[in-house]
ChimeraX commands (.cxc) that place a marker at each C-alpha (Angstrom):
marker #1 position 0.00,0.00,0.00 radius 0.5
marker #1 position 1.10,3.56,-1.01 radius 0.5
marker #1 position -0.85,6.25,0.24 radius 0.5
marker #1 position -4.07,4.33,0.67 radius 0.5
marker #1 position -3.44,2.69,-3.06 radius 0.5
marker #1 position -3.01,-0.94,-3.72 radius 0.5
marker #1 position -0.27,-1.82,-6.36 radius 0.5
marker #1 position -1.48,-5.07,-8.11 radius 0.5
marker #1 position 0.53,-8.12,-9.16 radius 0.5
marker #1 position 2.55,-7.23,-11.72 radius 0.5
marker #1 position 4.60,-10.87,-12.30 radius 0.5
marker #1 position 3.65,-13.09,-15.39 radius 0.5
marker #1 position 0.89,-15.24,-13.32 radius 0.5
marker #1 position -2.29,-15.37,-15.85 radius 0.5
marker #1 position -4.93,-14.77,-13.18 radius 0.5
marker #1 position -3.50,-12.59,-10.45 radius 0.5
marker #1 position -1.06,-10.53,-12.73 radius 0.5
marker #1 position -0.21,-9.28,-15.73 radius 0.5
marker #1 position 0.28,-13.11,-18.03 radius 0.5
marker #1 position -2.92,-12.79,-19.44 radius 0.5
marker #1 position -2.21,-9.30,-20.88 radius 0.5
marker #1 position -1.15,-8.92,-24.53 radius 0.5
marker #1 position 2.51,-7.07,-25.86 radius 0.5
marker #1 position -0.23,-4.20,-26.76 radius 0.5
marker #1 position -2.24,-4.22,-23.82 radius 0.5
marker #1 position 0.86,-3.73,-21.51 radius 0.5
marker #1 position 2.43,-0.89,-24.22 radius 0.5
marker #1 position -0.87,0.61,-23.99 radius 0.5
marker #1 position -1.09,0.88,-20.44 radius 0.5
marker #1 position 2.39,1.91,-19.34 radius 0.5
marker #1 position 2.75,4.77,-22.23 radius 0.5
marker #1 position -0.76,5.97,-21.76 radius 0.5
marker #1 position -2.23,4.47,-18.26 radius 0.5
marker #1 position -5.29,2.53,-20.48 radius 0.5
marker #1 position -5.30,-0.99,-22.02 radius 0.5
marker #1 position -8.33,-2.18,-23.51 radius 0.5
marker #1 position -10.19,-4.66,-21.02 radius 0.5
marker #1 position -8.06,-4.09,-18.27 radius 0.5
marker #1 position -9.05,-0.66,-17.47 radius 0.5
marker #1 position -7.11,2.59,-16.35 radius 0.5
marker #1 position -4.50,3.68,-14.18 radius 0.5
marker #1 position -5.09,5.62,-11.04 radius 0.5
marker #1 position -3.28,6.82,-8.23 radius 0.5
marker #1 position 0.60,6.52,-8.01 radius 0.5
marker #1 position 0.48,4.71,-10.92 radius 0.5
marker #1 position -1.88,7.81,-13.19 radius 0.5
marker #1 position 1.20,9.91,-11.85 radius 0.5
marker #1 position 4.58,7.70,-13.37 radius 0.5
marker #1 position 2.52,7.41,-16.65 radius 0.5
marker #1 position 1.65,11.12,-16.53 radius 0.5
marker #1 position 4.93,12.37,-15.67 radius 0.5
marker #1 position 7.33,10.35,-16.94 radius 0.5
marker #1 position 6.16,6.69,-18.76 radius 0.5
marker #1 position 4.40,8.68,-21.31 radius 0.5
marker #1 position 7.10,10.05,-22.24 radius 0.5
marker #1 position 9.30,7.22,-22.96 radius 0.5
marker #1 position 10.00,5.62,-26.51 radius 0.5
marker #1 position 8.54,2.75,-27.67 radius 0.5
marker #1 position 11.58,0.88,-27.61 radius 0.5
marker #1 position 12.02,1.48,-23.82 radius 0.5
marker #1 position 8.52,0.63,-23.19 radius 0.5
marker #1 position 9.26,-2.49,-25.38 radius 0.5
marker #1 position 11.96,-3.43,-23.11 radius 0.5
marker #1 position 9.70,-2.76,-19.50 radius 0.5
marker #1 position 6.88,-5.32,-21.15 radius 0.5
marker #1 position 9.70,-7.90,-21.86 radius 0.5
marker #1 position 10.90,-7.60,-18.44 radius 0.5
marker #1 position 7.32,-7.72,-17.07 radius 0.5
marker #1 position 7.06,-10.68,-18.72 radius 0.5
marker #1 position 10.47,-12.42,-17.40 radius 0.5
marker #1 position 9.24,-11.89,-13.64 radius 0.5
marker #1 position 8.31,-15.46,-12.29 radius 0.5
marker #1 position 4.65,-16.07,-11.78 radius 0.5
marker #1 position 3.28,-15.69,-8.49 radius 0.5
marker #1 position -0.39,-16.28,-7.87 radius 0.5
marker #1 position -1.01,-13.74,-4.82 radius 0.5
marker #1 position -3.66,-10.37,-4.91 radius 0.5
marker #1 position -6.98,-9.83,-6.21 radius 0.5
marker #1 position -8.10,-11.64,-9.42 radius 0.5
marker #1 position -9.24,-9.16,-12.42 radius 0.5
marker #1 position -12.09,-10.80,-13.50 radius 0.5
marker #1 position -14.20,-9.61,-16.54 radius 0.5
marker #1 position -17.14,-7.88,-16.49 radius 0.5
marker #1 position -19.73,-10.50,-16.13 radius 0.5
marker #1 position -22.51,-10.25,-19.44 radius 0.5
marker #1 position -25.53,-9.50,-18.13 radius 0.5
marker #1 position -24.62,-8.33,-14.72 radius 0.5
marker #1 position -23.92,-10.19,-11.87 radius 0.5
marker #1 position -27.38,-11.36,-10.59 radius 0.5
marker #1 position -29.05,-10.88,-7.50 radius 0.5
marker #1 position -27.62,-7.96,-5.88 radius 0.5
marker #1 position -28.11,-7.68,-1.65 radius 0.5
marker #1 position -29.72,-4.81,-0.43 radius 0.5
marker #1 position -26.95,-2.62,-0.08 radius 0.5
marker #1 position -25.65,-3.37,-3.53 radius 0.5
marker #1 position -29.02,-2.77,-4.31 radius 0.5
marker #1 position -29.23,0.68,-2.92 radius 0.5
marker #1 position -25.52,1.57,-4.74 radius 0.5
marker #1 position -27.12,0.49,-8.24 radius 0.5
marker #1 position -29.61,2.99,-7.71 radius 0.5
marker #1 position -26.60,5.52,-6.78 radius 0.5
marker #1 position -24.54,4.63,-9.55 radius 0.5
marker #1 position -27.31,5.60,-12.26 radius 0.5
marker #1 position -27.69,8.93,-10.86 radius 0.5
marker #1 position -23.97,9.77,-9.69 radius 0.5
marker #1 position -21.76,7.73,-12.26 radius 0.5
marker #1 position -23.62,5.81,-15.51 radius 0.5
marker #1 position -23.28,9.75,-17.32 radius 0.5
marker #1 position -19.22,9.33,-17.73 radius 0.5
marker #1 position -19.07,5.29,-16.73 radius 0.5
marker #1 position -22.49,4.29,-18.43 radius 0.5
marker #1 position -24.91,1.68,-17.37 radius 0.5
marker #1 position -22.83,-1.20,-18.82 radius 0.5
marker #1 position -19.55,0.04,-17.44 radius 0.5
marker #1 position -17.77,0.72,-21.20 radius 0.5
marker #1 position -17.20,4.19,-20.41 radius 0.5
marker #1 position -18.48,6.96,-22.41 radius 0.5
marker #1 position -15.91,8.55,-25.32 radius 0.5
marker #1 position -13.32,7.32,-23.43 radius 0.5
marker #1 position -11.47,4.02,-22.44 radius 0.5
marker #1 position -10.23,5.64,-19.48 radius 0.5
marker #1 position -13.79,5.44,-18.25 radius 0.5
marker #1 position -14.45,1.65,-19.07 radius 0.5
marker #1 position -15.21,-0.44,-15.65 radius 0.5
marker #1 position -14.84,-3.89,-16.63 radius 0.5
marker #1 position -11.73,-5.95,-16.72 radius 0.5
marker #1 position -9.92,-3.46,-13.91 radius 0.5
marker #1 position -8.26,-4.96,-10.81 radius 0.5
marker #1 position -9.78,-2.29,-9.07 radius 0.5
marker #1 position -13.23,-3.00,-9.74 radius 0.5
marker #1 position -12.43,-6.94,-8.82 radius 0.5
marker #1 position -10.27,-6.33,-5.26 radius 0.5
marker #1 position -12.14,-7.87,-2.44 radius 0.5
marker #1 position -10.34,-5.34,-0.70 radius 0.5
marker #1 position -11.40,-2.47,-2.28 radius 0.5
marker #1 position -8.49,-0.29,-1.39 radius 0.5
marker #1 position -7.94,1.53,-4.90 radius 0.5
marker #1 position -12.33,1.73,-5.68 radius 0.5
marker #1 position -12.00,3.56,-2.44 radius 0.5
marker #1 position -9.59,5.85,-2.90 radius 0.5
marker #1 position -11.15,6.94,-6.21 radius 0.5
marker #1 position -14.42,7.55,-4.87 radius 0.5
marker #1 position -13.25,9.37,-2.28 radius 0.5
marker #1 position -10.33,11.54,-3.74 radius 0.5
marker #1 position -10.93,11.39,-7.37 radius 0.5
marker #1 position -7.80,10.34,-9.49 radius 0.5
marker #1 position -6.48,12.21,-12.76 radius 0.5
marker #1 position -4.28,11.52,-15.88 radius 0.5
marker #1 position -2.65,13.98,-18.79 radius 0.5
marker #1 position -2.70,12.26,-21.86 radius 0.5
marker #1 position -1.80,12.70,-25.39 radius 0.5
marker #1 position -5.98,13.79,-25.91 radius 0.5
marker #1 position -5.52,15.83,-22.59 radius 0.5
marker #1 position -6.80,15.58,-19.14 radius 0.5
marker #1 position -8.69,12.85,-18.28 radius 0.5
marker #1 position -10.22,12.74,-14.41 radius 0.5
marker #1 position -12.82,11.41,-12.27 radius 0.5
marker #1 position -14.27,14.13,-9.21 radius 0.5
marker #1 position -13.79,12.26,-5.75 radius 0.5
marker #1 position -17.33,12.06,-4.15 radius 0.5
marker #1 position -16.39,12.17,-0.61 radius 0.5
marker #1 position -18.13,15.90,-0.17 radius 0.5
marker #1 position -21.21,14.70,-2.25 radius 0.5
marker #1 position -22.17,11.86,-0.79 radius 0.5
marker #1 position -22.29,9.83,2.59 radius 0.5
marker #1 position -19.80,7.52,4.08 radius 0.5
marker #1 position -22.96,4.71,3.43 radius 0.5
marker #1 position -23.54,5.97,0.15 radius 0.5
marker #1 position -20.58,5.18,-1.33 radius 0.5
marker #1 position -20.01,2.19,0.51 radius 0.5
marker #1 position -23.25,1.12,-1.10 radius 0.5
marker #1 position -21.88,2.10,-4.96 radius 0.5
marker #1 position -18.76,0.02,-4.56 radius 0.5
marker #1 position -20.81,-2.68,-3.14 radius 0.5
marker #1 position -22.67,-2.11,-6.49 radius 0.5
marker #1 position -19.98,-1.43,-8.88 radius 0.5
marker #1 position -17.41,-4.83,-7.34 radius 0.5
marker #1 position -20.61,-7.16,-7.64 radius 0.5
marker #1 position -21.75,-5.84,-11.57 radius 0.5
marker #1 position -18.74,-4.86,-12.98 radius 0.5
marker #1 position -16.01,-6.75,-11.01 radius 0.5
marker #1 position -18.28,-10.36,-10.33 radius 0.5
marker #1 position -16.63,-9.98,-6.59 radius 0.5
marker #1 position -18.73,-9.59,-3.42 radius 0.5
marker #1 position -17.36,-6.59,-1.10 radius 0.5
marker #1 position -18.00,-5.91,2.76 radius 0.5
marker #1 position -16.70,-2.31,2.30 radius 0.5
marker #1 position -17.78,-0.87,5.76 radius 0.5
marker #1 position -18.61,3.07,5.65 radius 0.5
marker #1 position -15.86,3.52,7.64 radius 0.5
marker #1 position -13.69,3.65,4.75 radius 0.5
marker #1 position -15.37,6.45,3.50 radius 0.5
marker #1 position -14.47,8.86,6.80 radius 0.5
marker #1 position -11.06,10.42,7.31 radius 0.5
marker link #1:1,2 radius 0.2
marker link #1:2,3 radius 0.2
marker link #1:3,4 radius 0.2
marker link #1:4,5 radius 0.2
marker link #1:5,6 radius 0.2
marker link #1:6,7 radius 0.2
marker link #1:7,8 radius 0.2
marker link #1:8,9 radius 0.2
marker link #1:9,10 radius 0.2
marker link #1:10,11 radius 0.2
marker link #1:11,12 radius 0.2
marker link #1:12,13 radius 0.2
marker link #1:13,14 radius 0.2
marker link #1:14,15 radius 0.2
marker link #1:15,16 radius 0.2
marker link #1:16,17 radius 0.2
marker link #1:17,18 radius 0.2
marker link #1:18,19 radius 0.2
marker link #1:19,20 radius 0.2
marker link #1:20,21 radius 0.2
marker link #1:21,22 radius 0.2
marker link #1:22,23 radius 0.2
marker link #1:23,24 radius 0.2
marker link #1:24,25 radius 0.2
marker link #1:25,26 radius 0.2
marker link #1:26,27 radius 0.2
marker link #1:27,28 radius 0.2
marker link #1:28,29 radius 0.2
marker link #1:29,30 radius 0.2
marker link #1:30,31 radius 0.2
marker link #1:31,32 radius 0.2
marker link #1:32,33 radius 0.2
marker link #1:33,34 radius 0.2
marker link #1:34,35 radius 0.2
marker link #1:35,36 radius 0.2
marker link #1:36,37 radius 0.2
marker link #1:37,38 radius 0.2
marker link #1:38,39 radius 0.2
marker link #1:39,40 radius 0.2
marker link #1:40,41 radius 0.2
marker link #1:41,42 radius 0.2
marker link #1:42,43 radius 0.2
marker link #1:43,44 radius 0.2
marker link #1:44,45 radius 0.2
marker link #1:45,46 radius 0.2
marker link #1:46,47 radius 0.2
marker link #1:47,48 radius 0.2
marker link #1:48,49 radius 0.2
marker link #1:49,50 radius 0.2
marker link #1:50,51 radius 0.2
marker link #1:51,52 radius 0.2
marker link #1:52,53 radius 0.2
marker link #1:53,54 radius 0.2
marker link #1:54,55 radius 0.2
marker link #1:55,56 radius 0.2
marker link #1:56,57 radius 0.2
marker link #1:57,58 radius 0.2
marker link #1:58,59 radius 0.2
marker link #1:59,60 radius 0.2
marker link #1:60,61 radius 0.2
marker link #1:61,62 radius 0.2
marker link #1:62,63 radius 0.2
marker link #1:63,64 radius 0.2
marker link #1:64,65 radius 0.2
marker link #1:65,66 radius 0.2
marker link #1:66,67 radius 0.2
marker link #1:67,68 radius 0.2
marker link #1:68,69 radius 0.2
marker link #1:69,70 radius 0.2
marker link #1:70,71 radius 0.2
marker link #1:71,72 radius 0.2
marker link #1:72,73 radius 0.2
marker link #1:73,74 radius 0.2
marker link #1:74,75 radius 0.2
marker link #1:75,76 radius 0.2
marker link #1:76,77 radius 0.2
marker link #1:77,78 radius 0.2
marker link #1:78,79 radius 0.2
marker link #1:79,80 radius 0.2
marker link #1:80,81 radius 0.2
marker link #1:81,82 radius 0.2
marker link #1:82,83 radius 0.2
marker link #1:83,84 radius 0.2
marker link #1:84,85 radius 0.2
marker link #1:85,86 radius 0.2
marker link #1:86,87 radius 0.2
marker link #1:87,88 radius 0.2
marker link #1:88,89 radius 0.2
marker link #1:89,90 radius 0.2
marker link #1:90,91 radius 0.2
marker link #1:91,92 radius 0.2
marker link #1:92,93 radius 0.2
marker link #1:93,94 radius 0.2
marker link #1:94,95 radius 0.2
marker link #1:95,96 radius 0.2
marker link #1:96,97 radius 0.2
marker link #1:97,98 radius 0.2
marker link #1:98,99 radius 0.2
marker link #1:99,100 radius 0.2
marker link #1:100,101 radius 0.2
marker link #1:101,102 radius 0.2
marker link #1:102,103 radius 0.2
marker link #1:103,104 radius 0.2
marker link #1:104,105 radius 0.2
marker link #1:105,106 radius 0.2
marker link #1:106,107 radius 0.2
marker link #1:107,108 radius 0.2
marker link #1:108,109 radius 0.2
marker link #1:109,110 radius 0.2
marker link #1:110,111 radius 0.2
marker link #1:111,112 radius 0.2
marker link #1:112,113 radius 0.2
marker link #1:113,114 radius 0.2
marker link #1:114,115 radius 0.2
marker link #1:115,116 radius 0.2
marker link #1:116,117 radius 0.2
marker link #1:117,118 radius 0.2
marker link #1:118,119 radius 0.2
marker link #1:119,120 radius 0.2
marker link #1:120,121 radius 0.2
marker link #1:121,122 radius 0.2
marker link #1:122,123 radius 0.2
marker link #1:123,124 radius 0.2
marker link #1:124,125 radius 0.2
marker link #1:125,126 radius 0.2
marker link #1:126,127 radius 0.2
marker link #1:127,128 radius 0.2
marker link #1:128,129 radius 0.2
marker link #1:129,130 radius 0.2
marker link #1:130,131 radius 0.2
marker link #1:131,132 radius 0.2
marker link #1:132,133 radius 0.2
marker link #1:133,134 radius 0.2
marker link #1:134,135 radius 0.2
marker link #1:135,136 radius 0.2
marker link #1:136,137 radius 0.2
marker link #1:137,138 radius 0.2
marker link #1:138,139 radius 0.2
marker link #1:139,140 radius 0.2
marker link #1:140,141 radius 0.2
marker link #1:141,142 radius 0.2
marker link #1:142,143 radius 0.2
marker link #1:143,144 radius 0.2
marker link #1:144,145 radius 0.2
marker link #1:145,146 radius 0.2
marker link #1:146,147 radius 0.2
marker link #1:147,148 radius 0.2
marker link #1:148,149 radius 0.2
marker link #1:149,150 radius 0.2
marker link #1:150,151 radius 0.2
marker link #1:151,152 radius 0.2
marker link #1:152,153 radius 0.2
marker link #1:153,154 radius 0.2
marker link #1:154,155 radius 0.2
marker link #1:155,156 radius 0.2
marker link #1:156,157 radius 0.2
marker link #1:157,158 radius 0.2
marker link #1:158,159 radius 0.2
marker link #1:159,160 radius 0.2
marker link #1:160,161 radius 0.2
marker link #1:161,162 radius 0.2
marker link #1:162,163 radius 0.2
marker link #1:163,164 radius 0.2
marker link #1:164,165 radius 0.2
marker link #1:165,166 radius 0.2
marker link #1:166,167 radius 0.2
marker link #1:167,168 radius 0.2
marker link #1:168,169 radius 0.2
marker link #1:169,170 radius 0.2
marker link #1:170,171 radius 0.2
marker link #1:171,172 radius 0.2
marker link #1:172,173 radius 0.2
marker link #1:173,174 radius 0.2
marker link #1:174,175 radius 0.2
marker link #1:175,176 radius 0.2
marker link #1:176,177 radius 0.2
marker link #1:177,178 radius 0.2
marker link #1:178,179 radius 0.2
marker link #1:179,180 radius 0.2
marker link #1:180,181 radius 0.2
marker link #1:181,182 radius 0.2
marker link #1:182,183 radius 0.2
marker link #1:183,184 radius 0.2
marker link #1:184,185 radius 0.2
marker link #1:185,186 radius 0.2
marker link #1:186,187 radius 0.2
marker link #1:187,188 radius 0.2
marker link #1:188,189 radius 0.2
marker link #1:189,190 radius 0.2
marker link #1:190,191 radius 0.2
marker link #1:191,192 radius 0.2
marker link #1:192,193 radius 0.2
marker link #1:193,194 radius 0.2
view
């Protein structure tokens, strides 16, 4: 943990790292903090992309994914699992409350399905974050907002810690980890209070 963010598995094991990730997908996401189906980068990581990965050529960027891809696999931290078709079921009641919270607060920039609207940066599905039983890094966005320059310029997401209540948005990530991350969350309001 940095800061309240969780950095994710990043050796070559196919479920709780990076080994199901293609040459592109890994480019993509260290020179612009998206890959497609894996979702964006926030927190310490949205700042090394922004301020200096971006920045690198694709030869050195080249040369990070092949030494991504030497690191032995080990199979420890959240799985990313893909956004379940159809949504993930029956939803308990607090998850059912936070579905109700994430049409009105977040389904304008995230949508309804979670694909993110004119922008990948936005997509849901596929992201570690969205998948972490612990919900470390779904917290800290919610309640700080993250950011990202890009090459199509800034890309962000308002923290909604002065919007809403503590219960609120433990209720949307209850929401948002069951539909879009097919994981099952006991985020406690707590998490929510400074």
């Amino acid at each position: 943990m940095q800061m309240g963010w969780r950095a994710y598995n990043l050796t070559s094991d196919g479920q709780h790292g990076l080994g199901n990730w293609s040459e592109d997908q890994l480019a993509s996401y260290l020179s612009t903090g998206v890959a497609s189906g894996k979702g964006p980068a926030s927190g310490p990581m949205a700042e090394a992309v922004e301020h200096g990965l971006r920045y690198m050529t694709q030869e050195d960027i080249a040369a990070m994914v092949t030494y991504l891809r030497s690191l032995p696999p080990i199979a420890e931290g959240p799985v990313a699992h893909p956004m379940p078709s159809g949504g993930a079921g029956a939803l308990d009641a607090v998850a059912r409350r936070g579905e109700g919270l994430f049409a009105q607060a977040c389904a304008g920039c995230h949508l309804p399905d979670g694909q993110g609207r004119q922008s990948a940066w936005a997509a849901l599905g596929g992201a570690h974050s969205v998948s972490d039983p612990a919900g470390d890094n779904l917290v800290q966005v919610l309640r700080t907002g993250t950011a990202l320059e890009t090459a199509q310029g800034r890309v962000f997401m308002p923290g909604f810690s002065k919007a809403y209540t503590a219960e609120e948005l433990a209720a949307i990530t209850a929401y948002v980890t069951a539909h879009f991350g097919n994981t099952q969350t006991d985020i406690k309001a707590s998490a929510f209070k400074n």
